[in-house]
C-alpha positions, 0 to 999 in steps of 0.5 A: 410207211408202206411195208413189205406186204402191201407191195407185194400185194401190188406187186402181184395184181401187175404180174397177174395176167388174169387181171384187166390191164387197166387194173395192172397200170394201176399197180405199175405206177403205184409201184412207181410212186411207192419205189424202192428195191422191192418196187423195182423188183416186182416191176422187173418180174413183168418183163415176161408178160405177153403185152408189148404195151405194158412192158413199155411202160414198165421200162418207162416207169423204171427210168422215171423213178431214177433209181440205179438198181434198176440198170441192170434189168433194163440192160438186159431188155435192151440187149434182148432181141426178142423182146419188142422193138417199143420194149428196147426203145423205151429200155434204152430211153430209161437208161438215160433218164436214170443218169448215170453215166455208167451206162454210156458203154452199153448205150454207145454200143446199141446206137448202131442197132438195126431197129432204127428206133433202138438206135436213135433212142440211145442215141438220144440217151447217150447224148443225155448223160453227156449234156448231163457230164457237161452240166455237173452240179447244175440244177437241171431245169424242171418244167411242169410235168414233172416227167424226166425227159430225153432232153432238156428244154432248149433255153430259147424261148422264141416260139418261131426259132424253136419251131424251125429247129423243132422241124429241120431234120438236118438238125441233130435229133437231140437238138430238135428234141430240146425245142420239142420239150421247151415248146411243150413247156412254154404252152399255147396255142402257137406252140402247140400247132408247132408241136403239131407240124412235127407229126409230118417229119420223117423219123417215126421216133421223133413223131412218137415223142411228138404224141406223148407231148401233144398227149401231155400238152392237152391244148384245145388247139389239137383239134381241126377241122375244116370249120377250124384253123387248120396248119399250113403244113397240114394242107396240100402235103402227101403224107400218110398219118398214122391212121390213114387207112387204105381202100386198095393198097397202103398209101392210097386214101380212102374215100373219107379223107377225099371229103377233106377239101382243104386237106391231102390227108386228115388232121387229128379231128378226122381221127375221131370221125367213127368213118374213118375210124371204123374203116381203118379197124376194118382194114386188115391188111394195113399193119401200122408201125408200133410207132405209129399206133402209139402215137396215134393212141396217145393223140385220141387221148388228148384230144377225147380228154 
């Protein structure tokens, strides 16, 4: 039995900003397996940090440990406008993932926020806790990730079919979520390229979630080059990728994707080419969206893993 004490030991490296953030993550989900209302509490104390990043993961962590008292803290991140549009998303997300459904007011309430992410996330929480209503007393399906999601997996298990509601965007977006979580949960390599076109559809929300799954997913698959299979929906698209770097103004490709025949713009493998990389760092006057920059994050991550 863990005591008081050594959770405020923990507690104190995640609040300590003199510590290196790699270190306060340690003590975040820590605090997260360990839960409890002391847990909690130290969890709601970093809320005042500078780091935009972490305060993300505070709220994810929050509402992955599904415990109640955390509703409050969280309804107050939400509703507080300075804090960082990807501290407010993941706040509204971790009341859906909570579950209860006392919260579907407040939700309800910020689906019409203007910062389209907080929007669209309650709104995706919001649908959750109804999907949640309509489906009492059923055990819900746990996929083997172990994370509670914004959706539940869709039933169909047709990789083509998910793949088409996965990628119409005239499609609810809880809907298209449930085939982004069913596609991920069934594997291979056919699902994972499908999980991979989603990173040209237009909501940066979607695309972020469509990161963190390609994060948790790891398929070898992710990588391609022009030696590789490369998705038809990867080729002859205008489309700007997270990290596309600019040359003269935004939208316009740099030299290095130009070496990409087969490609208007680079799949993840161009991502990890030092060129492209160095340039993009070297480019001030690109300011990608938060959005974009996690998702980016979170393919490096599965792809160098």
């Amino acid at each position: 039995m863990v005591t008081e004490q050594e959770v405020e030991a923990v507690g104190k490296m995640l609040v300590d900003p003199g510590q290196p953030l790699q270190a306060r993550f340690r003590a975040l989900f820590t605090l997260r397996g360990l839960g409890g209302p002391g847990a909690i509490t130290w969890i709601s104390r970093a809320f005042g940090d500078d780091s935009a990043l972490l305060k993300h993961e505070l709220a994810y962590c929050l509402g992955q440990m599904q415990d109640s008292r955390a509703i409050p803290v969280l309804v107050d991140v939400l509703r507080d406008t300075c804090q960082e549009p990807m501290v407010r998303h993941e706040a509204g997300e971790a009341l859906g993932a909570i579950g209860n459904p006392e919260v579907l007011e407040i939700l309800k309430q910020y689906s019409t926020d203007p910062v389209v992410e907080v929007a669209e996330t309650c709104q995706l929480a919001v649908r959750r806790l109804e999907w949640l209503q309509q489906h009492s007393g059923e055990p819900v399906a746990q996929g083997p990730y172990l994370s509670v999601d914004p959706a539940p997996p869709a039933q169909e298990r047709d990789v083509g079919q998910l793949r088409e509601m996965l990628l119409d965007e005239a499609q609810p977006l809880f809907d298209r979520y449930r085939a982004m979580f069913a596609l991920r949960d069934i594997g291979g390599e056919e699902a994972a390229l499908a999980l991979a076109e989603g990173l040209l559809c237009g909501s940066a929300l979607f695309r972020h979630e469509i990161g963190y799954v390609l994060g948790q997913l790891q398929h070898e698959a992710l990588p391609c080059g022009p030696t590789r299979r490369t998705p038809s929906a990867w080729c002859g698209r205008a489309v700007r990728w997270p990290w596309t770097c600019t040359s003269t103004r935004r939208g316009q490709p740099s030299s290095t994707q130009t070496a990409w025949s087969s490609c208007a713009h680079p799949p993840p493998e161009a991502a990890l080419g030092s060129p492209l990389r160095t340039s993009c760092l070297n480019d001030l006057t690109y300011k990608p969206r938060w959005s974009e920059l996690h998702l980016a994050a979170c393919l490096l991550a599965a792809l160098a893993s």
